[in-house]
NUMI-182178 format. One record per residue (C-alpha): x, y, z negated; residue in three letters; chain; residue number from 1. Coordinates in steps of 0.001 Angstrom, whole numbers, plus 500000, padded with zeros to 6 digits. Example, Ala and Ser with C-alpha at 12.3 -4.5 7.8 and 13.67 -1.06 7.14 Angstrom:
! NUMI-182178
+--------+--------+--------+-----+----+-----+
:      x :      y :      z :  aa : ch :   i :
+--------+--------+--------+-----+----+-----+
: 512300 : 495500 : 492200 : ala :  A :   1 :
: 513670 : 498940 : 492860 : ser :  A :   2 :
+--------+--------+--------+-----+----+-----+
//
This chain:
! NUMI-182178
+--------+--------+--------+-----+----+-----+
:      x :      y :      z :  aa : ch :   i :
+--------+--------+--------+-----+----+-----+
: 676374 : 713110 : 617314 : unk :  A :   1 :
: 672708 : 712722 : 617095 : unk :  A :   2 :
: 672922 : 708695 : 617314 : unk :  A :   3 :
: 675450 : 709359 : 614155 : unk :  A :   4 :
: 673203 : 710666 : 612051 : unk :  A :   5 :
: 670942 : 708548 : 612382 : unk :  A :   6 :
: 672927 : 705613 : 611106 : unk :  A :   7 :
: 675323 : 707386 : 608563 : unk :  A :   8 :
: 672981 : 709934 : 607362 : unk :  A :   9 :
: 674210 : 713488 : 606537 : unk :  A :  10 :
: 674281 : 713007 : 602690 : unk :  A :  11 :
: 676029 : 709036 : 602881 : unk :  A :  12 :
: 677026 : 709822 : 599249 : unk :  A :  13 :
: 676178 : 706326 : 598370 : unk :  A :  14 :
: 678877 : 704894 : 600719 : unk :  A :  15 :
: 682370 : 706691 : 600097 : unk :  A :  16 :
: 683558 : 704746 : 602981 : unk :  A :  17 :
: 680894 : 706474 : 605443 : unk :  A :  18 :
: 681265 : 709602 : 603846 : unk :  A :  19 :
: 684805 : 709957 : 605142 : unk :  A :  20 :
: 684129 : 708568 : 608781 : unk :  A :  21 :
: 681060 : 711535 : 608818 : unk :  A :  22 :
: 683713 : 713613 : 607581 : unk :  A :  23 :
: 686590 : 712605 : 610589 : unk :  A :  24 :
: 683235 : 712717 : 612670 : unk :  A :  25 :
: 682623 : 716047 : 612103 : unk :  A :  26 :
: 685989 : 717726 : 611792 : unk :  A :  27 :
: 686528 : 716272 : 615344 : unk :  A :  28 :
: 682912 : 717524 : 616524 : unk :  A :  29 :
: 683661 : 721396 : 614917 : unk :  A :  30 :
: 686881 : 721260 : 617158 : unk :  A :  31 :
: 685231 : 719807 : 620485 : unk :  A :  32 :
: 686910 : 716260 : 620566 : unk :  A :  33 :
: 685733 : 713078 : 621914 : unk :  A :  34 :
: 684359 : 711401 : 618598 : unk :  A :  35 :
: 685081 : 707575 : 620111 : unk :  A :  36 :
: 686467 : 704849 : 618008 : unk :  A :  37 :
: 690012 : 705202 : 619067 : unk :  A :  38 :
: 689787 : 709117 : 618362 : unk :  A :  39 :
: 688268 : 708691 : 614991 : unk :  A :  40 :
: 690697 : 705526 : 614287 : unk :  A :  41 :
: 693239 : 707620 : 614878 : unk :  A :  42 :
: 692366 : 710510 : 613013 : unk :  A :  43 :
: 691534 : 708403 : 609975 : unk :  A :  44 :
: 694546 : 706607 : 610321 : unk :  A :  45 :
: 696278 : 710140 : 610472 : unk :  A :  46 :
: 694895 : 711324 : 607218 : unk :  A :  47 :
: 695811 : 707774 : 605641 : unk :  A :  48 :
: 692163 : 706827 : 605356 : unk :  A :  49 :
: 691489 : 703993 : 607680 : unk :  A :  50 :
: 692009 : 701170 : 605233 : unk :  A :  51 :
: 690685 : 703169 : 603055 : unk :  A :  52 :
: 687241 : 702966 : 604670 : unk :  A :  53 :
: 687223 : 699248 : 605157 : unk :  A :  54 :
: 690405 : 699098 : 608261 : unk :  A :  55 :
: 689633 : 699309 : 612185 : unk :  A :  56 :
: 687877 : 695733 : 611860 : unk :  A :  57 :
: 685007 : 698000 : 609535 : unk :  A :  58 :
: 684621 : 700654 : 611943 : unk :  A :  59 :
: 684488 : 698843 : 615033 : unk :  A :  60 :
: 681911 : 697252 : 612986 : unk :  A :  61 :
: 679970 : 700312 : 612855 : unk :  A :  62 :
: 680148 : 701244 : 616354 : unk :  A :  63 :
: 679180 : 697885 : 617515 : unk :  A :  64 :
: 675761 : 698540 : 615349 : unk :  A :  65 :
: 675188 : 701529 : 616167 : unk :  A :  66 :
: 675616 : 700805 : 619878 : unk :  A :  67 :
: 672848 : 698339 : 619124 : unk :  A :  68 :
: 670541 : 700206 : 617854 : unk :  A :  69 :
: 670770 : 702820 : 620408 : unk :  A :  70 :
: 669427 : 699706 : 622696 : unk :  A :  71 :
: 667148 : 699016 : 620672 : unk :  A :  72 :
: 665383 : 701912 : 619047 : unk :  A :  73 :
: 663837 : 702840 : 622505 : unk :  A :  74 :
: 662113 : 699494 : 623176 : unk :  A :  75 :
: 660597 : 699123 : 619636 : unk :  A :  76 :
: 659813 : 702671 : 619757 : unk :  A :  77 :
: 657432 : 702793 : 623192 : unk :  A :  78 :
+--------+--------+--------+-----+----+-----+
//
């Protein structure tokens, strides 16, 4: 959850699109499920918002940064 927030920050009000994948992100976190793209595809998809917020091609997107720059941030930090 922490590497979330760090890439869609808590307030993403200048994004509508992140604002409702925080949104799926935390709904899932407040009810202890797995918040991995498939769960939070599906969840979006379940509340009709995946095309909404750009289609499974955006949010893999997403992942795929934030995966690196959870390999990065450590090496250009120390």
């Amino acid at each position: 959850m922490e590497l979330c927030g760090a890439i869609i920050p808590q307030n993403p009000a200048q994004n509508p699109a992140h604002k409702k994948i925080y949104a799926a992100i935390l709904t899932m976190d407040v009810f202890g499920m797995s918040s991995d793209l498939i769960s939070i595809s599906d969840s979006l998809k379940a509340s009709g918002q995946l095309d909404e917020v750009g289609g499974e091609l955006y949010l893999t997107s997403l992942f795929e940064y934030m995966i690196r720059y959870a390999i990065e941030t450590p090496r250009l930090m120390g």
